[in-house]
C-alpha atoms as an extended CHARMM CRD file, in Angstrom:
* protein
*
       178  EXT
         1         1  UNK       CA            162.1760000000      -72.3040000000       -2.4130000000  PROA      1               0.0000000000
         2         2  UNK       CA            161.0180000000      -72.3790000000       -6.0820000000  PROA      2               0.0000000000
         3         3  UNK       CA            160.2810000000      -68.7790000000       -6.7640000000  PROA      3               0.0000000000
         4         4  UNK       CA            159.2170000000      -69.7700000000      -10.0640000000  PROA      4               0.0000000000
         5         5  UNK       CA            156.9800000000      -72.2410000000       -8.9200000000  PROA      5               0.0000000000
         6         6  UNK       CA            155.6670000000      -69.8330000000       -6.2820000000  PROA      6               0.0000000000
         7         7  UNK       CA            154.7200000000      -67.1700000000       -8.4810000000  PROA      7               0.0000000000
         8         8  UNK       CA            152.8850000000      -69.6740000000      -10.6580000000  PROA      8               0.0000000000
         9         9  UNK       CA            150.8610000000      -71.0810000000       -7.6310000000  PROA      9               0.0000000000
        10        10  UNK       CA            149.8180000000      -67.1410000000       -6.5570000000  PROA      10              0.0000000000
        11        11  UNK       CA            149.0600000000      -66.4680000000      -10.7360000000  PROA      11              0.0000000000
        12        12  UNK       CA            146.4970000000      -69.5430000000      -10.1690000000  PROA      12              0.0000000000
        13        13  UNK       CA            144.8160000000      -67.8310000000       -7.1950000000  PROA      13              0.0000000000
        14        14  UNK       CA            146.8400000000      -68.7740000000       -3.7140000000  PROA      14              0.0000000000
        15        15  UNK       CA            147.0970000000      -65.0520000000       -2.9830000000  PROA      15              0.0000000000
        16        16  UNK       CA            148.4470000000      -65.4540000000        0.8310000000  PROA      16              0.0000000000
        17        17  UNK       CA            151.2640000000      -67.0380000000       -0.7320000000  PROA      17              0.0000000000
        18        18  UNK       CA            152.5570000000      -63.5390000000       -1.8180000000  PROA      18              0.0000000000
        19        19  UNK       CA            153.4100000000      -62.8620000000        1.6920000000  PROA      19              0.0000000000
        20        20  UNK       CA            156.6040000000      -64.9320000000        0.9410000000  PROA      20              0.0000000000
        21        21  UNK       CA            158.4350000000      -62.4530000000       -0.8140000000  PROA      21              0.0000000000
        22        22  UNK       CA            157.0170000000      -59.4290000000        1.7620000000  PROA      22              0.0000000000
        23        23  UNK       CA            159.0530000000      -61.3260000000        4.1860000000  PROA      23              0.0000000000
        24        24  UNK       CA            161.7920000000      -62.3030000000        2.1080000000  PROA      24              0.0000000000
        25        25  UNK       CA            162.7240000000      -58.4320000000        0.5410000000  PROA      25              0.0000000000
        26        26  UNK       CA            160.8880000000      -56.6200000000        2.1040000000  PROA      26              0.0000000000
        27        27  UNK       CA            164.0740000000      -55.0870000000        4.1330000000  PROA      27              0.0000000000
        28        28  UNK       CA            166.2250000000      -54.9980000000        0.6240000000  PROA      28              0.0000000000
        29        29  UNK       CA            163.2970000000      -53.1050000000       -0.8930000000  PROA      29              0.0000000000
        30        30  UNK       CA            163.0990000000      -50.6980000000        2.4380000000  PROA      30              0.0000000000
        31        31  UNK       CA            166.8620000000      -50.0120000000        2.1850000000  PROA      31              0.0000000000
        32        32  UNK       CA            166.7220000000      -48.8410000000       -1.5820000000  PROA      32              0.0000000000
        33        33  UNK       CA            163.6130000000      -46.9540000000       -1.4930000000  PROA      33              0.0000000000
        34        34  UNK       CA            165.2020000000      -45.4460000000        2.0630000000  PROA      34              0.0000000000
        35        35  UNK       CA            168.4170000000      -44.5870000000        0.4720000000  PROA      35              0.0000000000
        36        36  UNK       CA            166.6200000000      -42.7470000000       -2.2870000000  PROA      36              0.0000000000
        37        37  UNK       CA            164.0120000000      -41.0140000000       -0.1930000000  PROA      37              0.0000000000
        38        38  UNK       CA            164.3080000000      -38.7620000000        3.3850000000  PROA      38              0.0000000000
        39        39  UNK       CA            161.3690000000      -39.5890000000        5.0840000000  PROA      39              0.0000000000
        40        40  UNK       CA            160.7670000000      -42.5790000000        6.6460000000  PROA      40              0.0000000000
        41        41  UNK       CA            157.7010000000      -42.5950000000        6.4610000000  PROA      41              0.0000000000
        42        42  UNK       CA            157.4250000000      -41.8430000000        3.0800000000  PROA      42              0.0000000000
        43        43  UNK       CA            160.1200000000      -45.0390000000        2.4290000000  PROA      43              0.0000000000
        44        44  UNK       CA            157.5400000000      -47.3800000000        4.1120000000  PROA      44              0.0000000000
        45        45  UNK       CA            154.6350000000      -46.2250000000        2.1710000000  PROA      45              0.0000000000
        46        46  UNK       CA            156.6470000000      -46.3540000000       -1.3350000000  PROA      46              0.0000000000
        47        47  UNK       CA            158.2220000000      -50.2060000000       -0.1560000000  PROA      47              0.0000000000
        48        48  UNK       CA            154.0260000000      -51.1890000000        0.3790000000  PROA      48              0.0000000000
        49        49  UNK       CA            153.6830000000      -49.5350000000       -3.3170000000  PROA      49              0.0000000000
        50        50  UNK       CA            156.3640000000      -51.4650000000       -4.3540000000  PROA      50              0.0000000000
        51        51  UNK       CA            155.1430000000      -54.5770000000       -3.3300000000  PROA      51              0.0000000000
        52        52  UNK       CA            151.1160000000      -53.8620000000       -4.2350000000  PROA      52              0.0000000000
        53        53  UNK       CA            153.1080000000      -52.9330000000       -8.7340000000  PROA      53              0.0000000000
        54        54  UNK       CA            155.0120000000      -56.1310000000       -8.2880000000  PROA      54              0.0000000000
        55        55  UNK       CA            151.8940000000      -58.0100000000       -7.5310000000  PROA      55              0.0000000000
        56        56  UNK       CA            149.3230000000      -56.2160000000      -10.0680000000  PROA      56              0.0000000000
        57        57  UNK       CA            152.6900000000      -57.2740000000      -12.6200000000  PROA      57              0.0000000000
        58        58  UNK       CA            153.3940000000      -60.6450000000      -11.2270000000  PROA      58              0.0000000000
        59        59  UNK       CA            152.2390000000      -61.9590000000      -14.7770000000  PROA      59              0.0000000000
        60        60  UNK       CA            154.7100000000      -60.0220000000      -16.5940000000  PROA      60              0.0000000000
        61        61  UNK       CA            157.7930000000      -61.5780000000      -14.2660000000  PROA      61              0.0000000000
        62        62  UNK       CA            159.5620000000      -63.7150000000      -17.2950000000  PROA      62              0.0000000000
        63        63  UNK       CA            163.0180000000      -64.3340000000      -14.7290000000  PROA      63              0.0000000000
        64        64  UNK       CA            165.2640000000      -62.7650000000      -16.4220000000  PROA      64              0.0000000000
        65        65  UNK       CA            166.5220000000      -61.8580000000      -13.6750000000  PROA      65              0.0000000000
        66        66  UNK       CA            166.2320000000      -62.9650000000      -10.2000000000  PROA      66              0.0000000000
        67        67  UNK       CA            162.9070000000      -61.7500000000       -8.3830000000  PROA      67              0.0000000000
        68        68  UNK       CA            165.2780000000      -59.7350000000       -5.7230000000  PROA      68              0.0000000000
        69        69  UNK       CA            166.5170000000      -57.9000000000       -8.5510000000  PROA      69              0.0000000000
        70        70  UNK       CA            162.9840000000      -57.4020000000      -10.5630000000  PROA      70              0.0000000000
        71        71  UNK       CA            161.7400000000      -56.1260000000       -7.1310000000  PROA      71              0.0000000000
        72        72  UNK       CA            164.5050000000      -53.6580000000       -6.7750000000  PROA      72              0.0000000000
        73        73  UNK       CA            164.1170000000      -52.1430000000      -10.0660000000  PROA      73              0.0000000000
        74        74  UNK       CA            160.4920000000      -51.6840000000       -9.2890000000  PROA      74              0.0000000000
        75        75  UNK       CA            161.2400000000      -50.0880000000       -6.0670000000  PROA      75              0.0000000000
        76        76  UNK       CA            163.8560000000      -47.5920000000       -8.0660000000  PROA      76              0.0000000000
        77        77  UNK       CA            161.4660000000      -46.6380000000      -10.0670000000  PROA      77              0.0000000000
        78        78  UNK       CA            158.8210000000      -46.3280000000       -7.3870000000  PROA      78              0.0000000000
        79        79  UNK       CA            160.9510000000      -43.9680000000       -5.4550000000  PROA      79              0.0000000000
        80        80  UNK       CA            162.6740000000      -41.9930000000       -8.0410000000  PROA      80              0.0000000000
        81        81  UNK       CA            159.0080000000      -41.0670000000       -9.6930000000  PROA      81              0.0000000000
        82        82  UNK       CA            158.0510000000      -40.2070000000       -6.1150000000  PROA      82              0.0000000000
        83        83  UNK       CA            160.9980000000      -37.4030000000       -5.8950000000  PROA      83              0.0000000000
        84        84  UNK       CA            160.3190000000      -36.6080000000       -9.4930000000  PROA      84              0.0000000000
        85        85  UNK       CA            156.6880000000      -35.3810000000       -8.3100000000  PROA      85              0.0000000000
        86        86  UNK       CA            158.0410000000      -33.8670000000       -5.1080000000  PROA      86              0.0000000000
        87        87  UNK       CA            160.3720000000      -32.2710000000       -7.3140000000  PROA      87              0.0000000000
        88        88  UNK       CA            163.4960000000      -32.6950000000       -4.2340000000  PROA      88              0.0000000000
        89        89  UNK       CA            166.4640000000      -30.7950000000       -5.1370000000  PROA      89              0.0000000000
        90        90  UNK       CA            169.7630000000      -32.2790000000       -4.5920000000  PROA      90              0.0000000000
        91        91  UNK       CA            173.3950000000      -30.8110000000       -5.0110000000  PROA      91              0.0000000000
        92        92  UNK       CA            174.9380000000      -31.5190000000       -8.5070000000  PROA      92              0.0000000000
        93        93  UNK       CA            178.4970000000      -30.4460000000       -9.0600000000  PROA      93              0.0000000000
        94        94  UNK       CA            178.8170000000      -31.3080000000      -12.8920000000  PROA      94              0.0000000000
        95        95  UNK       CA            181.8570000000      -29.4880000000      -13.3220000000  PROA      95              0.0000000000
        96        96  UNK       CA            184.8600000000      -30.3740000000      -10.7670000000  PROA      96              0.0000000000
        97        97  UNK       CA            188.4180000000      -30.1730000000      -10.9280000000  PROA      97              0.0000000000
        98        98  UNK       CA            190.5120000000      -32.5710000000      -12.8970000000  PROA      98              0.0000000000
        99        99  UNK       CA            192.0160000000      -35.1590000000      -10.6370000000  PROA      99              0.0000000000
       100       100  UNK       CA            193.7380000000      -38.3780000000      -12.0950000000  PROA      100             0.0000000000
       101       101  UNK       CA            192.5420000000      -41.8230000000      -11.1300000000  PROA      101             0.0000000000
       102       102  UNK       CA            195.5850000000      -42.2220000000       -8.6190000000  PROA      102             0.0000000000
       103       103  UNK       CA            194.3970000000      -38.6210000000       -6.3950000000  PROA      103             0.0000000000
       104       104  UNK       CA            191.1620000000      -39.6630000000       -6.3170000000  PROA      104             0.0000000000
       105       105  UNK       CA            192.0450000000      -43.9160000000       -5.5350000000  PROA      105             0.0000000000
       106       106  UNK       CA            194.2940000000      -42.5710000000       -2.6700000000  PROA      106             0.0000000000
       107       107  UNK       CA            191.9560000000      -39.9490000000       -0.9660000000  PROA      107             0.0000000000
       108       108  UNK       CA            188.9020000000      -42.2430000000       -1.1690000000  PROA      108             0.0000000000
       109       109  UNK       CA            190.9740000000      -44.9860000000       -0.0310000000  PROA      109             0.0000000000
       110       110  UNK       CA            192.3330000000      -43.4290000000        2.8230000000  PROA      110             0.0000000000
       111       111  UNK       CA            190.9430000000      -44.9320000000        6.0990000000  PROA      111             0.0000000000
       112       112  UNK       CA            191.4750000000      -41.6960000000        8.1140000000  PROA      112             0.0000000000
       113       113  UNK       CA            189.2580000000      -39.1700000000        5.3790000000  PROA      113             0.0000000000
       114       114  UNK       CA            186.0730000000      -42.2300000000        6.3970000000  PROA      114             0.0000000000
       115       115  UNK       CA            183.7850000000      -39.3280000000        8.2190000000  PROA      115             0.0000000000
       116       116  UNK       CA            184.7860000000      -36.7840000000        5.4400000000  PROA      116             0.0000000000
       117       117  UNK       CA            183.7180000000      -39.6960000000        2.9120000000  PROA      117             0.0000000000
       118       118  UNK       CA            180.8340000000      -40.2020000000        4.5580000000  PROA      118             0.0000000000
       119       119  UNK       CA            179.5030000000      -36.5860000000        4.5070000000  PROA      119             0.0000000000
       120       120  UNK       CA            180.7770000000      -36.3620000000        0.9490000000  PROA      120             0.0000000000
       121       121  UNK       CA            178.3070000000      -39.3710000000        0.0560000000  PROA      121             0.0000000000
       122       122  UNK       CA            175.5480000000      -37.2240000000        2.2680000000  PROA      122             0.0000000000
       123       123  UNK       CA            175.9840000000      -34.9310000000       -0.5100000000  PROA      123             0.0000000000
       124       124  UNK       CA            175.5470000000      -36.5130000000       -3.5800000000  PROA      124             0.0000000000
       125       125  UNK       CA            171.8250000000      -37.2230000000       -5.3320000000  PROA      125             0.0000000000
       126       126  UNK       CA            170.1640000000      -39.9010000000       -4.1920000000  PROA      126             0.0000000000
       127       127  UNK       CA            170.4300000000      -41.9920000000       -7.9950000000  PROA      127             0.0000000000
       128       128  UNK       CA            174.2880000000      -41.8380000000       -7.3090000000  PROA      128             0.0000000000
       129       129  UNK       CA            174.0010000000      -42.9020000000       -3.5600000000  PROA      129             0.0000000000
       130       130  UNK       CA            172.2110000000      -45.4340000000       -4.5740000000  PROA      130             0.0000000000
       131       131  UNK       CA            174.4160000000      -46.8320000000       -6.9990000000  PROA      131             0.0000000000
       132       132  UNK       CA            177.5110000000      -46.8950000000       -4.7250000000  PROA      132             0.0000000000
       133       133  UNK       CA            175.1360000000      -48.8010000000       -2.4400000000  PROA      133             0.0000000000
       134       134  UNK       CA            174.4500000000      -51.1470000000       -4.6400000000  PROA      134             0.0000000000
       135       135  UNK       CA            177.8190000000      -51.7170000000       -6.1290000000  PROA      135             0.0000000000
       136       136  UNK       CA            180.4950000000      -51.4470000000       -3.0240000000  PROA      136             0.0000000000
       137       137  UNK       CA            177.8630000000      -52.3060000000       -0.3220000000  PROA      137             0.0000000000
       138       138  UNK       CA            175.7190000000      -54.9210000000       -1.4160000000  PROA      138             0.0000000000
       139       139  UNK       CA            178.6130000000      -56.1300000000       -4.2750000000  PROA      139             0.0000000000
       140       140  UNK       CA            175.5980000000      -56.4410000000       -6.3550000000  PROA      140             0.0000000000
       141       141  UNK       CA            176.7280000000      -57.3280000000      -10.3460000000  PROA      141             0.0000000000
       142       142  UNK       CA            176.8300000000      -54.5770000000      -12.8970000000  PROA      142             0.0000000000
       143       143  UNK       CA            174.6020000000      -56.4650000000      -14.9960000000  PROA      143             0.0000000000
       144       144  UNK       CA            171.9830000000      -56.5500000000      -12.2190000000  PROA      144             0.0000000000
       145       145  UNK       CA            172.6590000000      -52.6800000000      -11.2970000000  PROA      145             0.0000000000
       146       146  UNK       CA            172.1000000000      -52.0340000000      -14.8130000000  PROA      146             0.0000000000
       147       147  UNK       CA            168.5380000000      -54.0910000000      -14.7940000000  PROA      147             0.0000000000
       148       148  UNK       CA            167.6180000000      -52.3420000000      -11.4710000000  PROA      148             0.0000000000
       149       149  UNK       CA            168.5340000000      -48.7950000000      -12.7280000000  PROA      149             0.0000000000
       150       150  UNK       CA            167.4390000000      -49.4900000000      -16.2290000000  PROA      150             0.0000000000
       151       151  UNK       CA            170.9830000000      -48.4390000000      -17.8680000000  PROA      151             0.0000000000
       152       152  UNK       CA            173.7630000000      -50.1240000000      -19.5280000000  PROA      152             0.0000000000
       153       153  UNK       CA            176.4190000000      -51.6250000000      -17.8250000000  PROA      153             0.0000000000
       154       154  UNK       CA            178.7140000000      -49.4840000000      -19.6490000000  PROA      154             0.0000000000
       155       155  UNK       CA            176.5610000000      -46.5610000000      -18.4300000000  PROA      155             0.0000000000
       156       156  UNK       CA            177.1390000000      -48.1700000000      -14.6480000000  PROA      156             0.0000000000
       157       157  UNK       CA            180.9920000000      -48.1120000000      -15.1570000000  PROA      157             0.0000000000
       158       158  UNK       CA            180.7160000000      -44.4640000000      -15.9830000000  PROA      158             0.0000000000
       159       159  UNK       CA            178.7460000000      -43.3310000000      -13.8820000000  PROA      159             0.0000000000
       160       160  UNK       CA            180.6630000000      -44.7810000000      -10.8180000000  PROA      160             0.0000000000
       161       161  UNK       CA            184.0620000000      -43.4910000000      -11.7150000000  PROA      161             0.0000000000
       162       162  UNK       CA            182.2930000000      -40.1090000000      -12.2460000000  PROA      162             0.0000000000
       163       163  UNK       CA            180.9520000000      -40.3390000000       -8.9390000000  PROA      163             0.0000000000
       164       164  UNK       CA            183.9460000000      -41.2500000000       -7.4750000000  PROA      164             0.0000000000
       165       165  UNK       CA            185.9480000000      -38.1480000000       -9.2040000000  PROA      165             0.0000000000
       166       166  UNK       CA            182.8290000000      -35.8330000000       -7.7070000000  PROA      166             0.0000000000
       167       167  UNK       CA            183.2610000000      -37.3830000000       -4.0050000000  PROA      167             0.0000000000
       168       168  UNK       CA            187.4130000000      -36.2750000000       -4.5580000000  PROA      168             0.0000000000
       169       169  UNK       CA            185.9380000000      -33.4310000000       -5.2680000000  PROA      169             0.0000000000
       170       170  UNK       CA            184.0220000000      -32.9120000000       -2.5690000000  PROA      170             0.0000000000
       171       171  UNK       CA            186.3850000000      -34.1770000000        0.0900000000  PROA      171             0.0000000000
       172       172  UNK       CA            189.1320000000      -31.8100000000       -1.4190000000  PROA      172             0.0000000000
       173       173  UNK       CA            186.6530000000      -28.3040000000       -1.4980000000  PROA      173             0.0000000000
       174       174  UNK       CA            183.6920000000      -29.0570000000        0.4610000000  PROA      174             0.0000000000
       175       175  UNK       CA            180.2530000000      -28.6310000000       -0.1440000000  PROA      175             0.0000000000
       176       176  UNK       CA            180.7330000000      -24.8110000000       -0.9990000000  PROA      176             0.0000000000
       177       177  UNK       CA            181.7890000000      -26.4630000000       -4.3910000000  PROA      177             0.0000000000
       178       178  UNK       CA            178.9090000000      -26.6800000000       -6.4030000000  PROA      178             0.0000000000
């Protein structure tokens, strides 16, 4: 379908036609805004907010990007000025030991350390969940991680070989290492 051509039909008043993209990313939007916030509850309300910003700024949607990804970055932003107001702590480990790129490749990459992975992802704030999601899960672009996040690709790079060093980290010391 024309999502283009969609939009421009609901602009010119054929409202119900909205309920394409409910149906069509709805479940994308759920999974970010889930991966960001712990309540379930709370996910499903912030997905319906989601949706209700996307369609008071339909008008503004230029397709620069895909709608999925337009939609995402709206749900980010949703969710993450949710937990700003909640004020949700999260543990930070800013300062971990120095590991090269080869340690950290091999632990992360080792197939028998997957539940000690896992936890170590449990552990890290929701922003940097939510990028590995996006970028080893979902294979999503950098460019469109950057859009949905609202950084630079460069920034995305960074970030995810920081995160990576932090979940070494973690697997190596635990979460007594903050």
């Amino acid at each position: 379908m024309d999502e283009q051509r969609l939009i421009a039909r609901i602009l010119d008043g054929h409202e119900s036609d909205y309920g394409y993209f409910l149906e069509r990313y709805g479940g994308e939007v759920f999974a970010i805004v889930s991966r960001l916030v712990p309540s379930r509850e709370d996910a499903e309300e912030l997905t319906q907010d989601t949706f209700v910003r996307a369609y008071s700024r339909l008008d503004s949607f230029i397709g620069r990007s895909s709608f999925s990804t337009w939609v995402c970055r709206i749900a980010y932003t949703t969710a993450v000025s949710w937990l700003r107001k909640k004020r949700i702590k999260y543990l930070s480990i800013e300062d971990h030991p120095h590991a090269s790129d080869d340690e950290v490749d091999e632990a992360l990459d080792d197939e028998s350390r997957l539940d000690e992975l896992r936890q170590a992802i449990s552990l890290l704030k929701p922003d940097e969940q939510m990028l590995l999601e996006l970028f080893y899960y979902e294979s999503r672009p950098l460019a469109d991680i950057a859009y949905i996040l609202d950084m630079e690709a460069g920034t995305i790079a960074t970030r995810l070989h920081r995160i990576r060093h932090k979940l070494y980290s973690l697997m190596k010391h635990g979460k007594n290492n903050k």
